[in-house]
TORSE-578050 format. One line per 3 residues: their letters; for each residue x, z, y of C-alpha. Coordinates in Angstrom, 1 decimal. Layout:
BEGIN
A	X,Z,Y ~ ...;
END
This chain:
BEGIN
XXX	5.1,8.9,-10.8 ~ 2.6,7.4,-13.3 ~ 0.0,4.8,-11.8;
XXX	-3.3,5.8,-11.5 ~ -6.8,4.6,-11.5 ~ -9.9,6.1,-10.0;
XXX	-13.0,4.3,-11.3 ~ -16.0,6.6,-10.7 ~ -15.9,8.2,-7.1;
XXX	-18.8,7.8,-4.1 ~ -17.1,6.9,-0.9 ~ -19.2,9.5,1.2;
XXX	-18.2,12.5,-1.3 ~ -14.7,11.9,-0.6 ~ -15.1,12.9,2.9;
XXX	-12.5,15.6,4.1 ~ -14.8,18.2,5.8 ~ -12.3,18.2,8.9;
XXX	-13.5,14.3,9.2 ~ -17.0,15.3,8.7 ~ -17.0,18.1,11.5;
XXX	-15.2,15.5,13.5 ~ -17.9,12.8,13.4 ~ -20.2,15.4,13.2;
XXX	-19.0,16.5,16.8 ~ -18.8,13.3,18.3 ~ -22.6,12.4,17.6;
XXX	-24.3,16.1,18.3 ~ -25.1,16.7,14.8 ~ -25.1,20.5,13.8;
XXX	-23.7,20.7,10.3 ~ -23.0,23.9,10.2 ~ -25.2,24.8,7.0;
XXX	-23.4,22.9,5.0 ~ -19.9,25.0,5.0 ~ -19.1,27.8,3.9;
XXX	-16.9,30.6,5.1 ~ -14.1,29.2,4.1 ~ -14.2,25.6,5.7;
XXX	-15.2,23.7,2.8 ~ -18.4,22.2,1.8 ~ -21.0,25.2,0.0;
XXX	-23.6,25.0,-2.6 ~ -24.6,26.7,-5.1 ~ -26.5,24.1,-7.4;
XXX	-26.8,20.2,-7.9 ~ -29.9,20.1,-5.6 ~ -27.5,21.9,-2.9;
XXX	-25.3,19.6,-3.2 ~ -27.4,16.4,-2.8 ~ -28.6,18.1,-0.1;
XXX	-25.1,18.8,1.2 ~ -23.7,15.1,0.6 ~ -27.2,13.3,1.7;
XXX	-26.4,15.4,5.3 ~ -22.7,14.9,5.3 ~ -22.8,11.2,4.9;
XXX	-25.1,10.7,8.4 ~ -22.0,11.5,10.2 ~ -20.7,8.0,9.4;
XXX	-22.4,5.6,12.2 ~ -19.6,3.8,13.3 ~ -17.5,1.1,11.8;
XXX	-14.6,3.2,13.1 ~ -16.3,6.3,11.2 ~ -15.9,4.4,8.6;
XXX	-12.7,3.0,8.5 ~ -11.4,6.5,8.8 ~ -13.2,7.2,5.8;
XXX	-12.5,4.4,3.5 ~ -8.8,4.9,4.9 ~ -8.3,8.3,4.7;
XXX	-9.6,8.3,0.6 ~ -7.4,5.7,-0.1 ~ -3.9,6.7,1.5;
XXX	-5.1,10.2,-0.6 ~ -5.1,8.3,-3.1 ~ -2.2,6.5,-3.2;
XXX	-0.1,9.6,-2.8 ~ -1.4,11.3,-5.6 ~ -0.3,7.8,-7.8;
XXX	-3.8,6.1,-7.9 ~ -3.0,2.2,-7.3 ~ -6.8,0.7,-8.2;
XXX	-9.7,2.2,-6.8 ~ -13.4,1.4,-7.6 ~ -15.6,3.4,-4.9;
XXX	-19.3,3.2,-5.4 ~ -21.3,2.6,-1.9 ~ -24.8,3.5,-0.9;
XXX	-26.5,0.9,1.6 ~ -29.4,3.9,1.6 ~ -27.1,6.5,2.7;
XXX	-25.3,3.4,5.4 ~ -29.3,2.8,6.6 ~ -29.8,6.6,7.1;
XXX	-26.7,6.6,9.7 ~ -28.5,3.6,11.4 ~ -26.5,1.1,9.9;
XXX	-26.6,-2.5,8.5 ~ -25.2,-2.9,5.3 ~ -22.9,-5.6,6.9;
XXX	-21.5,-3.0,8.8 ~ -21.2,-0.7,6.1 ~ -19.4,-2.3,4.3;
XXX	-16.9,-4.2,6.7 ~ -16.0,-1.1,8.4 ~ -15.0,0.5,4.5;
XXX	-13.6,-2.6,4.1 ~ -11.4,-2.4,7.2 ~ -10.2,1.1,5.7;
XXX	-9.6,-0.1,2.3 ~ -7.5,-3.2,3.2 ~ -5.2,-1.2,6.0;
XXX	-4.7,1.3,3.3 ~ -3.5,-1.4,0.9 ~ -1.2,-3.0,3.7;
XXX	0.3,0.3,4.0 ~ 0.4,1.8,0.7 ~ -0.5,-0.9,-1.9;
XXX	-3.8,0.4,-3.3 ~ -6.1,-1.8,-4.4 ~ -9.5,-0.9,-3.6;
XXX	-12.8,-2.4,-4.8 ~ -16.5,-1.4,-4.0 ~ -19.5,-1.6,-6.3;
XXX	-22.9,-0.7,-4.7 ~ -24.9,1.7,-6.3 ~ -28.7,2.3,-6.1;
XXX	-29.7,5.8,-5.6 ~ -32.0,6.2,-8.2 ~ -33.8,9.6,-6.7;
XXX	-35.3,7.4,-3.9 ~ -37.1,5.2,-6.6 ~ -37.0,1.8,-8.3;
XXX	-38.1,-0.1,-5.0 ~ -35.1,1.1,-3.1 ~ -32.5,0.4,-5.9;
XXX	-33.7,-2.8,-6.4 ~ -33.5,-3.6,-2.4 ~ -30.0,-2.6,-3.0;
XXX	-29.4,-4.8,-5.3 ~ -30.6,-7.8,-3.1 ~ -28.5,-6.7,-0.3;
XXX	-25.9,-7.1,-2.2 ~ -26.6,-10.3,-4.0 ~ -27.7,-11.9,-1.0;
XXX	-24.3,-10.9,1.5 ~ -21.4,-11.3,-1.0 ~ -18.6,-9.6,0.1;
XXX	-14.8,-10.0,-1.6 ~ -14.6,-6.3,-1.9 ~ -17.7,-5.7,-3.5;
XXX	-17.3,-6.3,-7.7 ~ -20.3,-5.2,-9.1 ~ -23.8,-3.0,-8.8;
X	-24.5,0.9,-10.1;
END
């Protein structure tokens, strides 16, 4: 098999829906607009999905929510080949769940480094603003990041 990189993938898009009804479950959220009738996510436009992903991503309030997550992308990975990931990560979308970006990001982390114990991958994170909440919330992004320096976390988006 040929090794792979991914270098452009969101950590909360990656979610199977089967994790997200899960979670979903476990914290009495009703999520049942976003799928369609055949299981998977539904939308029709990029709005729809914004909408969809923005929703999805509340499931994850727990470091062991996201563990799962982080883990569960990156064992994918590494079976289809891919040996380096770079997964962008939203401390609006973490603070929307409830959570501190210190937990964010050490419970992906957790993930990412069991996956590499077991499979190998390599796994970095780079924090993105979202810009559709505005300039003042990118740029507190950015200073979460600057100012908590984590080894996972390479760069800013």
């Amino acid at each position: 098999m040929v090794a792979k990189a991914e270098i452009h993938v969101h950590i909360e898009g990656t979610a199977e829906p089967a994790l997200v009804r899960r979670y979903a479950r476990q914290h009495g959220i009703d999520l049942s607009g976003i799928f369609g009738p055949d299981g998977g996510y539904s939308w029709s436009d990029f709005r729809e999905f914004i909408a969809c992903y923005d929703q999805a991503s509340t499931v994850f309030r727990t470091e062991e929510a996201l563990f799962d997550l982080a883990h569960d992308y990156a064992s994918r990975s590494a079976s289809a080949g891919v040996r380096y990931l770079e997964v962008f990560i939203s401390p609006d979308h973490a603070a929307s769940a409830g959570l501190s970006y210190r937990t964010y990001v050490d419970g992906l982390d957790a993930g990412f480094a069991a996956a590499e114990a077991e499979h190998g991958i390599v796994t970095r994170m780079i924090v993105v603003g979202v810009r559709h909440l505005g300039t003042d919330a990118v740029e507190k992004a950015a200073r979460l990041a600057a100012d908590d320096p984590h080894h996972r976390v390479t760069g800013f988006g």
